[in-house]
C-alpha positions in Angstrom: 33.0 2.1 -1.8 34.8 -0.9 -3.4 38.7 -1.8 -2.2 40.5 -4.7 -3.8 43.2 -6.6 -2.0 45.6 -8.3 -4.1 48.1 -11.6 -3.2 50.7 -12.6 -5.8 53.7 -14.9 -5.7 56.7 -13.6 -4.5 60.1 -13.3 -6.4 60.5 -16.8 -6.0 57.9 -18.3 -6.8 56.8 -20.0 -10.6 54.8 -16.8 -12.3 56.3 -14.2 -14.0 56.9 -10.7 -12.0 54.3 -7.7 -12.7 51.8 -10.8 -13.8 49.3 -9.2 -11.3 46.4 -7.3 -12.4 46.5 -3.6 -11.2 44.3 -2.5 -8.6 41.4 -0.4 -8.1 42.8 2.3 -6.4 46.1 2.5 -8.5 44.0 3.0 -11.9 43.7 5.7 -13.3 40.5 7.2 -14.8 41.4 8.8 -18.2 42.3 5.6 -20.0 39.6 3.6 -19.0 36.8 6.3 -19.9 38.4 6.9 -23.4 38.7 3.0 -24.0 34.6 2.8 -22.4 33.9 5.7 -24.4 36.1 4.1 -27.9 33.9 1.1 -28.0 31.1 3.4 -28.7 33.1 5.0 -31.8 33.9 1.4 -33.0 30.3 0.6 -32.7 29.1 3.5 -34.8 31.4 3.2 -37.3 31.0 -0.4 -38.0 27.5 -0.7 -38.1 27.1 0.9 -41.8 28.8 -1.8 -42.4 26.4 -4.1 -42.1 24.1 -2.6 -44.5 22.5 -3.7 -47.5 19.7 -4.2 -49.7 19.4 -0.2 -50.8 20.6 1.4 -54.0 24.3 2.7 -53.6 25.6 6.2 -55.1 28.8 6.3 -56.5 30.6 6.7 -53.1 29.1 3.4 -51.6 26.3 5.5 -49.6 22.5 4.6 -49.4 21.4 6.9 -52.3 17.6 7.1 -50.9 18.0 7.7 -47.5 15.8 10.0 -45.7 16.5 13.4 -44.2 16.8 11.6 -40.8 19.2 9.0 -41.9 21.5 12.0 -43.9 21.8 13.7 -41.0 22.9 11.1 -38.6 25.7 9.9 -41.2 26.7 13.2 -41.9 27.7 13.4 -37.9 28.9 10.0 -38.0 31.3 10.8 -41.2 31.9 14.0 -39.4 33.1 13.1 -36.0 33.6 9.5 -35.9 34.2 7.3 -39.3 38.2 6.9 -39.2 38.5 7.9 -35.2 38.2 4.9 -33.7 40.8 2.9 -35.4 43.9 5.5 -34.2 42.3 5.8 -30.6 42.3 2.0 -30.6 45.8 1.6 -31.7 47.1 4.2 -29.0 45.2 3.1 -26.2 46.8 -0.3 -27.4 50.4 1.0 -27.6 49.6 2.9 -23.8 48.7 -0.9 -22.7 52.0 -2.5 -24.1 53.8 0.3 -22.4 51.7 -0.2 -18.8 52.6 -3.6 -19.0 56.4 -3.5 -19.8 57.1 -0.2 -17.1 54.7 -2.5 -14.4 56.8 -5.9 -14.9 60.2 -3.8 -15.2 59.5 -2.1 -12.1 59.1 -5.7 -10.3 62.5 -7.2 -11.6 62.1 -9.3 -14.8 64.4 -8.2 -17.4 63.6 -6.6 -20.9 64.1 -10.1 -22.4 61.7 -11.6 -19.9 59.1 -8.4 -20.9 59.3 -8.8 -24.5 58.6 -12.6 -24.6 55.3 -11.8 -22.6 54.1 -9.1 -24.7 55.2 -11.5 -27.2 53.3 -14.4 -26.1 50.3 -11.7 -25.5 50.1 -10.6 -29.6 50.4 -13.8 -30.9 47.3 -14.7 -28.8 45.6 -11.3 -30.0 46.5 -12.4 -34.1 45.0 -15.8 -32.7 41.8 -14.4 -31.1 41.2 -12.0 -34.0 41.6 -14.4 -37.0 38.8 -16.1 -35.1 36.7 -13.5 -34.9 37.2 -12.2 -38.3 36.5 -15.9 -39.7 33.4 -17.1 -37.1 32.1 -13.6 -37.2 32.7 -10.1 -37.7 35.5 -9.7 -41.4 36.2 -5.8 -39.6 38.0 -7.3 -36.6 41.2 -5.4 -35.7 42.6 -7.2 -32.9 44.9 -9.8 -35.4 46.3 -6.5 -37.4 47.6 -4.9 -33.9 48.3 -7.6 -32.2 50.9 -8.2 -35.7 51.7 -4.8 -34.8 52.9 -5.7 -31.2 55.4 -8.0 -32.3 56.7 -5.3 -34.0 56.2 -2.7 -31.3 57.5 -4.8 -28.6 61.2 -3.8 -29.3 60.5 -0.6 -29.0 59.2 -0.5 -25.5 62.6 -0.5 -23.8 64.4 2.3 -25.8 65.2 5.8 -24.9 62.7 8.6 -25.8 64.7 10.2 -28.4 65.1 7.0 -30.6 61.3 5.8 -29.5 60.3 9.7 -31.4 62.6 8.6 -34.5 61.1 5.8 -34.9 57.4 7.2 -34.5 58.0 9.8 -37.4 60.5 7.2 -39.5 57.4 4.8 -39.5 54.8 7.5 -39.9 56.4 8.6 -43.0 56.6 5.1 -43.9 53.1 4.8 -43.5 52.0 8.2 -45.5 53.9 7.2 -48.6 53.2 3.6 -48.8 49.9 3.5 -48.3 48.7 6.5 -50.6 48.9 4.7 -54.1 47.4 1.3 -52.0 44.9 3.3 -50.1 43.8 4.6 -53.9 43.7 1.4 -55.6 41.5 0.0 -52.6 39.0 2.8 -51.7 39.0 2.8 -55.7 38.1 -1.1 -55.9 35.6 -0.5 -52.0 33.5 2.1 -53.8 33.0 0.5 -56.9 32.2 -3.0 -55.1 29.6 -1.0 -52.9 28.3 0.9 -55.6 27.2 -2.4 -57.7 26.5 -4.8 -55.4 24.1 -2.5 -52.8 21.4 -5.2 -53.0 24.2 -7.8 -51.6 26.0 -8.0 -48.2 29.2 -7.5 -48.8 30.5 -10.5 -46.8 27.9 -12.9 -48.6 24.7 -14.4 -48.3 25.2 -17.6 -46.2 27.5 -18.4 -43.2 29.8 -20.3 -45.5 30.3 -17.0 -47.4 31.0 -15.1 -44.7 33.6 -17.3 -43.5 35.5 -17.2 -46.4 35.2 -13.6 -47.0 36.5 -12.9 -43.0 39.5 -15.4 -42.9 40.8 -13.5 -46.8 40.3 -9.9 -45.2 42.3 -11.0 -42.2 45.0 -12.3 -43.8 44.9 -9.4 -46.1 44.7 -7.3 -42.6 47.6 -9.2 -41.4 49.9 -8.6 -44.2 48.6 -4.6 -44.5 49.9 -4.2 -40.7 53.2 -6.2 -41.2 54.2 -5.1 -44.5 53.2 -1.9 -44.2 53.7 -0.7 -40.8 49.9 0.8 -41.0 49.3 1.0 -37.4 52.8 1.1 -35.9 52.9 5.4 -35.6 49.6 5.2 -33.4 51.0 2.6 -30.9 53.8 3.8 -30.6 52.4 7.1 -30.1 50.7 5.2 -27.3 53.8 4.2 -25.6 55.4 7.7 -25.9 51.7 9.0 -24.5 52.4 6.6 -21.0 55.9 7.6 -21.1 54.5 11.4 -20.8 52.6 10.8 -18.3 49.4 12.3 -19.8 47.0 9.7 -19.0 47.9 8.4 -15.5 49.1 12.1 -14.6 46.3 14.2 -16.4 46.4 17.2 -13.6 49.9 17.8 -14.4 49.1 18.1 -18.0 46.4 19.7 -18.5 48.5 22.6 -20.8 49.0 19.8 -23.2 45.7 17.9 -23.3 44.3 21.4 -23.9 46.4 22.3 -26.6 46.2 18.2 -28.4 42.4 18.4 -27.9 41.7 21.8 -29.1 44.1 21.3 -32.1 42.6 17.7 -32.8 39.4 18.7 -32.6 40.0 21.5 -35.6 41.8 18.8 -37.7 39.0 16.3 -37.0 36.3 18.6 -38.9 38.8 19.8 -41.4 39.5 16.5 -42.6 36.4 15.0 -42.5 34.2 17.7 -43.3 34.5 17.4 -47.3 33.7 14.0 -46.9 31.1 14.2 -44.5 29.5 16.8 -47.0 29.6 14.5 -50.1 28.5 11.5 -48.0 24.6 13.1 -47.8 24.8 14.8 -51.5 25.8 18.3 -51.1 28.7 17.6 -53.4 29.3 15.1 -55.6 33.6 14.5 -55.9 34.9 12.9 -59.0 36.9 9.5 -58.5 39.7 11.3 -59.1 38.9 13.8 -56.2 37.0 11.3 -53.6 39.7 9.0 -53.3 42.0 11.9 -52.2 39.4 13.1 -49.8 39.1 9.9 -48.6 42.5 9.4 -48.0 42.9 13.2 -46.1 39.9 12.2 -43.6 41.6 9.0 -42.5 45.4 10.9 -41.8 43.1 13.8 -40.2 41.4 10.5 -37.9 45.0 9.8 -37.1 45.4 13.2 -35.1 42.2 13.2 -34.2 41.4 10.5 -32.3 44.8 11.6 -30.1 42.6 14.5 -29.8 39.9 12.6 -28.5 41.6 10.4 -26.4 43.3 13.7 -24.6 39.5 15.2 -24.3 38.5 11.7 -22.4 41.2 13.0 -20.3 40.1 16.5 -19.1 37.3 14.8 -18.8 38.6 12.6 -16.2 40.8 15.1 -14.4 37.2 17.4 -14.4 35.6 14.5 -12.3 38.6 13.1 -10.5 37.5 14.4 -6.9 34.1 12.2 -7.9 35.9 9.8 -8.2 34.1 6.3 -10.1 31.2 7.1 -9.6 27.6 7.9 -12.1 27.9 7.3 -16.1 31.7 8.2 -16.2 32.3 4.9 -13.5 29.9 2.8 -15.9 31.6 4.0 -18.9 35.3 3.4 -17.1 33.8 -0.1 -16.0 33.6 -1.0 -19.6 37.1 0.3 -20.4 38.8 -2.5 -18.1 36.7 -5.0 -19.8 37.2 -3.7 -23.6 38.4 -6.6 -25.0 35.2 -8.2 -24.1 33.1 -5.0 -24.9 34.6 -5.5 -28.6 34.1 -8.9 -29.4 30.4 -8.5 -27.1 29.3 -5.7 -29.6 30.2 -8.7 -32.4 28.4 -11.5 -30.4 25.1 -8.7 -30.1 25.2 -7.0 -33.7 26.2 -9.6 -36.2 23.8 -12.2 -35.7 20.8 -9.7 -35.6 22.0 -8.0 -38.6 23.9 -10.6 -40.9 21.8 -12.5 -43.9 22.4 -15.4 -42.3 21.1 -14.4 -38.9 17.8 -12.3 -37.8 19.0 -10.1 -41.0 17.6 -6.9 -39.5 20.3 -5.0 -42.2 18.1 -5.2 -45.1 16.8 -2.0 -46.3 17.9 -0.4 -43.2 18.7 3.0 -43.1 21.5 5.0 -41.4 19.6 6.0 -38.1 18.2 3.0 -37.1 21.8 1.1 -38.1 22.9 3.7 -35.5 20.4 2.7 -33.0 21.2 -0.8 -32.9 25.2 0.4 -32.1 24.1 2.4 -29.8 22.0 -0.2 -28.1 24.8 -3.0 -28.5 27.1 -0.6 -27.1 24.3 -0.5 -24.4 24.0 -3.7 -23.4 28.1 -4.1 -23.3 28.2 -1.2 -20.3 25.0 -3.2 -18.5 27.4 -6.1 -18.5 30.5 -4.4 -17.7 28.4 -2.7 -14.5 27.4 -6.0 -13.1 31.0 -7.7 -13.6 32.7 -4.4 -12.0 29.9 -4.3 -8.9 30.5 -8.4 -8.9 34.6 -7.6 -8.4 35.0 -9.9 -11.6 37.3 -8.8 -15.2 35.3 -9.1 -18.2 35.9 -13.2 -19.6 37.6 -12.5 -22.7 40.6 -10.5 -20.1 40.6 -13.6 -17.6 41.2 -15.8 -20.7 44.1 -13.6 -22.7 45.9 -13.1 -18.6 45.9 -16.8 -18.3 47.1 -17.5 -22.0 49.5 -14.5 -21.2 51.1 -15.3 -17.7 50.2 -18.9 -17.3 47.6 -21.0 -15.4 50.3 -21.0 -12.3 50.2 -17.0 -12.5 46.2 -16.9 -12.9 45.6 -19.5 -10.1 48.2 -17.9 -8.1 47.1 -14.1 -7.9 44.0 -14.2 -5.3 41.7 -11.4 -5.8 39.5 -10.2 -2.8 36.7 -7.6 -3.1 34.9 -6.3 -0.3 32.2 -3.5 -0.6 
């Protein structure tokens, strides 16, 4: 059994209050197995991405696939395309709120709070426009760490306003983005549809550059403008507030009720989709975009729904405690941020033009394989790191950029098995 002992400065001294890392035995399961258990999602849904060199139908889907390849997408489409986005955003709003309540609770001031969570999304839009531009164009991380700056008033006030604000911006969201969401899916499909026998991001590294550092900015200004992600985090924070995923055994009515519920809306929405995506239907423009549209407010729900699941499943187990695949899939949820750019580092070289190129004329399942593998190799990592008493690089190198070098040298970490 593994016990960490952790030594921070004191009020007096030069790093900021709350900087230290939280441990072991004062995490809690559920949102570490539904982050773990996200990065899978992400990987899944990304990896079509990659895909190229087949004839495209009119929705931008390989028009040849085989029965094998139609039936993994179709549970992909069903269950995962649009999930992972919304349980990324929450998970990230729960973080913003862990961190605020945690350096509240050891003095600093709500001024002092927001100008670390500050410093901390400004590093995030940082870190993602260089991975978007060097080497995946889907990266997230710049669009919600714009979000943050946003988010990061919002962490100090009271729970009626905090709800206001969630449905204010959620309605923002739902009419703003319909007409945008049908010009782009509009403008997506038609791009796939004609240029299957391309990558989308270009042939040559110097293509792909260019193409990531325009669809971040573009990214960027969708999350700022917009507001697109602001409902799910600050869903997140309202979702610490409750209790729900540090607390799951006294919630358990809820988390029943969200995950049932979410899991009915997830097939609802997606389900039309999913159907059109192998052939049983084929949706005019007209009628596809709309689809489109009702899957990805559907994956908005839904991936709360999932996220409450990842709960139960916790609060199932909890007497376990970390232990078998649910302790290797929680290992990788303290190190997500390096699970996520680690799934870039494995999958885009092997399948980019400009790498080993193993995307052209794949088909759906063995895309899928190659996630699932990446995602793999991410938990394999994660494992040794936990059993090793280390955080994942990418989290040693945003806490420094966050709290300081004094904070980071500072806090000694001893783990003792």
């Amino acid at each position: 059994m593994t016990s960490t002992t952790t030594v921070t400065l004191g009020s007096t001294g030069s790093a900021p209050q709350g900087a230290s890392p939280i441990p072991r035995a004062q995490r809690s399961l559920a949102p570490d197995l539904a982050r773990g258990a996200m990065l899978l999602f992400i990987a899944l849904a990304n990896v079509p991405i990659y895909l190229w060199g087949r004839p495209m139908d009119s929705l931008g889907y390989i028009a040849d696939s085989t029965r094998l390849d139609q039936v993994f997408l179709f549970l992909e489409q069903l269950l995962i395309a649009d999930r992972s986005r919304p349980m990324f955003a929450i998970l990230y709003g729960f973080g913003i709120a862990i961190m605020a309540s945690r350096m509240s609770a050891r003095g600093m001031t709500a001024k002092g709070v927001r100008k670390v969570l500050r410093r901390r999304s400004l590093w995030l839009i940082a870190l993602g426009v260089a991975h978007s531009t060097l080497l995946f164009f889907g990266d997230i991380l710049a669009a919600y760490g714009a979000t943050g700056l946003i988010a990061l008033g919002l962490v100090h006030v009271p729970d009626r306003s905090l709800k206001k604000w969630f449905w204010a911006s959620f309605a923002v969201v739902a009419t703003l983005t319909t007409s945008l969401f049908a010009v782009m899916a509009s403008g997506l499909i038609d791009g796939l549809a004609a240029t299957g026998d391309h990558y989308v991001a270009g042939d040559s590294y110097l293509e792909a550059i260019g193409f990531g550092a325009f669809t971040s900015t573009a990214q960027l200004v969708f999350s700022l403008v917009l507001l697109a992600f602001l409902p799910m985090v600050i869903g997140g924070i309202m979702l610490q507030r409750a209790g729900w995923l540090t607390a799951p055994h006294e919630h358990l009515t809820g988390l029943r009720r969200v995950f049932v519920t979410g899991m009915a809306v997830n097939v609802a929405s997606s389900l039309p989709l999913a159907l059109a995506s192998v052939g049983v239907w084929e949706p005019s423009a007209g009628v596809a975009i709309p689809v489109a549209y009702a899957a990805v407010l559907g994956g908005m729900y839904a991936g709360l729904g999932y996220i409450c699941g990842f709960a139960l499943l916790a609060h199932r187990f909890a007497a376990r405690g970390r232990t078998g695949v649910l302790a290797m899939v929680a290992a990788l949820g303290e190190r997500s941020l390096t699970g996520y750019l680690g799934q870039s580092l494995i999958m885009v070289p092997l399948l980019a033009p400009w790498g080993f190129n193993l995307a052209h004329g794949l088909g759906y399942a063995g895309a899928f394989g190659i996630a699932l593998g990446a995602w793999a190799v991410t938990v394999s990592v994660a494992v040794a790191l936990d059993r090793a008493g280390k955080r994942g690089p990418f989290e040693a190198a945003m806490r420094r950029l966050t709290y300081g070098r004094a904070t980071t040298s500072a806090t000694q970490e001893r783990t003792t098995s």
